[in-house]
C-alpha positions as a printed NumPy array, in Angstrom:
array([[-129.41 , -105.373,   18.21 ],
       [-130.721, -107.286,   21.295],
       [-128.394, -105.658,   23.699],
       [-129.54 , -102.413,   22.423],
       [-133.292, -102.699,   23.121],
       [-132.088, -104.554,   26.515],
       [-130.413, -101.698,   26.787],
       [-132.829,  -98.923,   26.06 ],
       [-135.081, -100.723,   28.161],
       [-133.136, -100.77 ,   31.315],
       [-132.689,  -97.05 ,   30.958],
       [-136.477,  -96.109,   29.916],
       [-137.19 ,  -98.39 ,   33.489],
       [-135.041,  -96.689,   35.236],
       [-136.56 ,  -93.226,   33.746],
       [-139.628,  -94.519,   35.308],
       [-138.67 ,  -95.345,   39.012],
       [-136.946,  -91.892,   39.026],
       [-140.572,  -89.728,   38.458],
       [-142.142,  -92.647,   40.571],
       [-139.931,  -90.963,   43.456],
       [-140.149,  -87.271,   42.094],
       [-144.08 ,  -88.532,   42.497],
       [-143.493,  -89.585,   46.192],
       [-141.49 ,  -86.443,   47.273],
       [-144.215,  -84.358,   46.95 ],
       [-146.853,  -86.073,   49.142],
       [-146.622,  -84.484,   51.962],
       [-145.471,  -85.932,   54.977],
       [-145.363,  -84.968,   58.653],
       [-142.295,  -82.806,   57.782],
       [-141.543,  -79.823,   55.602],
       [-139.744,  -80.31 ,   52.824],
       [-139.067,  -78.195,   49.613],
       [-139.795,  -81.258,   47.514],
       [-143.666,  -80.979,   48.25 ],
       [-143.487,  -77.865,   45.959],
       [-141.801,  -79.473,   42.844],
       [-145.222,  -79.725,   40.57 ],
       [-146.341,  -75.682,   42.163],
       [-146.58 ,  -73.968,   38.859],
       [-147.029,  -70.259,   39.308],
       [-148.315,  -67.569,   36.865],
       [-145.653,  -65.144,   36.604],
       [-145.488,  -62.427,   33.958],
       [-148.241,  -64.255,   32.04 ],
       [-146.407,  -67.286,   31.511],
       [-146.458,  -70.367,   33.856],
       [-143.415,  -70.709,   35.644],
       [-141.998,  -73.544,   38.295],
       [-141.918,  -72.052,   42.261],
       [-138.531,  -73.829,   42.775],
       [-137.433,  -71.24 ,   39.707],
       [-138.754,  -68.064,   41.844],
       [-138.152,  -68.911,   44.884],
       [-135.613,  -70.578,   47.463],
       [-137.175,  -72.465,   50.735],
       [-135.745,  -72.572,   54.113],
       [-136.894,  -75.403,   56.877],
       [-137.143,  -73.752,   60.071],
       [-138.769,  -76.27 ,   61.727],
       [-140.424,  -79.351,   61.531],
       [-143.336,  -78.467,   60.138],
       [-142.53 ,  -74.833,   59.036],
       [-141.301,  -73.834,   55.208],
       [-140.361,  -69.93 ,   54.35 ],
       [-140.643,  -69.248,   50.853],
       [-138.468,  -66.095,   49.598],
       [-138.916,  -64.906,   46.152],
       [-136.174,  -63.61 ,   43.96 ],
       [-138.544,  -61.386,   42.91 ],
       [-140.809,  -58.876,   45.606],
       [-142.923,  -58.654,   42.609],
       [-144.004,  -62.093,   42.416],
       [-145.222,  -62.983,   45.988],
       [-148.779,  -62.788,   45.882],
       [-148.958,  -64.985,   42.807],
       [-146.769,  -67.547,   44.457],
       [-149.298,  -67.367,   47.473],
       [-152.068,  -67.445,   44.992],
       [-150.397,  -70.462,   43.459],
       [-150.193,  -71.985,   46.993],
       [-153.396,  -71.323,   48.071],
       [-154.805,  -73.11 ,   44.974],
       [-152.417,  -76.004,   45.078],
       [-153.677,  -79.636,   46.525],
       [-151.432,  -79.525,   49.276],
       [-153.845,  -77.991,   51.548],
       [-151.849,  -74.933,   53.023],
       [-153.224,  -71.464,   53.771],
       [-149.873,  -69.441,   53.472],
       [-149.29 ,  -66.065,   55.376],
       [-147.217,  -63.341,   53.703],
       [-145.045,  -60.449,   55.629],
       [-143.904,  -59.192,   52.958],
       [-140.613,  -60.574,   52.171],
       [-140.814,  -64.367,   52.977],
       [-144.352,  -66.498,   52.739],
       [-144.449,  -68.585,   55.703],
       [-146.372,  -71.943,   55.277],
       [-147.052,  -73.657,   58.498],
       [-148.194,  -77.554,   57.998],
       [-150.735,  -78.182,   60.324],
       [-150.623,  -82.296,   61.88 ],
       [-151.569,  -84.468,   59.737],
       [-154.731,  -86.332,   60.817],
       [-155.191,  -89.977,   60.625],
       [-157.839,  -89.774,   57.803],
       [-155.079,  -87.474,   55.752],
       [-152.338,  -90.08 ,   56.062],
       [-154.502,  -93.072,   54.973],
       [-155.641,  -90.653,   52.213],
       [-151.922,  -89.878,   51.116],
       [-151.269,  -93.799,   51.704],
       [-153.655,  -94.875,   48.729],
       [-152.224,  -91.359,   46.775],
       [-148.815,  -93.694,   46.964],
       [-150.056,  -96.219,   46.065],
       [-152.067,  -95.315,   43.098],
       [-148.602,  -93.675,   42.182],
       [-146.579,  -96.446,   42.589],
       [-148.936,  -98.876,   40.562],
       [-148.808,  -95.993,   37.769],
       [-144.902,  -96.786,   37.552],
       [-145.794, -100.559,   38.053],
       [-148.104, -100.523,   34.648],
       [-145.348,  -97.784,   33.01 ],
       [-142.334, -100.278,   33.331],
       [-144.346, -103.302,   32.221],
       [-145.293, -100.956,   29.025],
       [-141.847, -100.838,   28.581],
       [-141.426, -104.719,   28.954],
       [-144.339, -105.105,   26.531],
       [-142.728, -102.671,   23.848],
       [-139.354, -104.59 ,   24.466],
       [-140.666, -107.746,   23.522],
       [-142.597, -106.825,   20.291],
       [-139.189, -105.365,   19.289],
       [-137.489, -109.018,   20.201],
       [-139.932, -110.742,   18.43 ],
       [-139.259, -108.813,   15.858],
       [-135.673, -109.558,   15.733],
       [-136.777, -113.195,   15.862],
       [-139.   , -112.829,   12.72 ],
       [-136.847, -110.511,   10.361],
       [-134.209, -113.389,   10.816],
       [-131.564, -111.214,   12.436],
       [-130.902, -113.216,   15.607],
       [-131.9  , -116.651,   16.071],
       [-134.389, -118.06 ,   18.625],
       [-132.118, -119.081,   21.546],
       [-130.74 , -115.097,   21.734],
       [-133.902, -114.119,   21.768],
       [-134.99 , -116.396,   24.914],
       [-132.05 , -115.472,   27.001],
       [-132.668, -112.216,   26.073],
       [-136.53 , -112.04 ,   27.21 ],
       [-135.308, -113.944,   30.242],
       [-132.623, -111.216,   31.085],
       [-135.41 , -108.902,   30.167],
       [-137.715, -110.494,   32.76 ],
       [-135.363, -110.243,   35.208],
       [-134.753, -106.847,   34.657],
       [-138.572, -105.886,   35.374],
       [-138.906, -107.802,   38.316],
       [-135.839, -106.303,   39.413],
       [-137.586, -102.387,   39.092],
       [-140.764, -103.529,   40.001],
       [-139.419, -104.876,   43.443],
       [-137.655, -101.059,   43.369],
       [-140.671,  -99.56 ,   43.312],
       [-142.245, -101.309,   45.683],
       [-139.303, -100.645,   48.353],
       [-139.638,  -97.236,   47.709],
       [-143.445,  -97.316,   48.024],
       [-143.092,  -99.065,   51.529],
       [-140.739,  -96.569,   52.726],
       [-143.167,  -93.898,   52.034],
       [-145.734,  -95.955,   53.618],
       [-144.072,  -96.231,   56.894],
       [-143.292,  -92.452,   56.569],
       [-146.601,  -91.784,   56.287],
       [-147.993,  -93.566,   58.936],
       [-145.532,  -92.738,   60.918],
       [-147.021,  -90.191,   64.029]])
């Protein structure tokens, strides 16, 4: 019973550090990337739709993306859909690919995305400790209904301890490589 919640808690942590990064790939960096377009929803045929499902993206250059639709149909909603997005873009359509150039990011725009990270990061920070919290209750419930004694228990909330300070120290790598990313000219 212990090693279960142990380990259902490893694997919800986990969970958590894996959107923490799907988070991070789509701030924008100085480089294109078809991540940045992961949370694009687009209205297609009245229902909303992911771009990375009507669409495949090609990296030119640096800081160029070309978006081709499956679909001719669906272009000018996916520029719509662009346009409206927070990524800041103003994409130009020839008629078979939309062409998105990023323009440089400015020094205010970085620092911006910097604190985006980091308010994302401490959001996976507080979700993981959840877990701990939720992990706990169910040891000391163990403890209480009598079905492992009290010296499991504590070796379990140590190993349990370790295991969040072990994913929070995860997250924070990956929020310091973004970092540097970002602020990188």
């Amino acid at each position: 019973m212990i090693d279960e919640t142990l380990f259902e808690a490893e694997e919800k942590m986990d969970k958590a550090i894996e959107v923490a990064k799907e988070d991070f790939a789509t701030i924008r960096t100085g480089r294109a990337n078809a991540a940045m377009f992961t949370k694009i929803v687009v209205e297609y045929y009245g229902s909303p739709t992911p771009l990375q499902q009507l669409a495949s993206f090609q990296t030119p250059e640096a800081r160029t993306i070309l978006i081709s639709p499956f679909d001719k149909t669906s272009t000018t909603a996916i520029e719509k859909a662009l346009r409206d997005s927070d990524l800041g873009v103003n994409p130009s359509n020839d008629g078979n690919v939309i062409r998105i150039n990023l323009p440089v990011l400015t020094a205010e725009r970085r620092k911006e995305y910097v604190k985006l990270a980091k308010t994302k990061a401490e959001d996976a920070r507080i979700s993981v400790r959840n877990i701990r919290r939720r992990a706990k209750e169910e040891l000391d419930r163990i403890v209480k209904d009598g079905e492992a004694g009290e010296d499991e228990v504590a070796r379990a909330e140590k190993e349990l301890e370790a295991l969040t300070k072990k994913r929070i120290e995860m997250i924070d790598t990956v929020l310091a490589s973004k970092e540097s990313e970002l602020l990188a000219v």
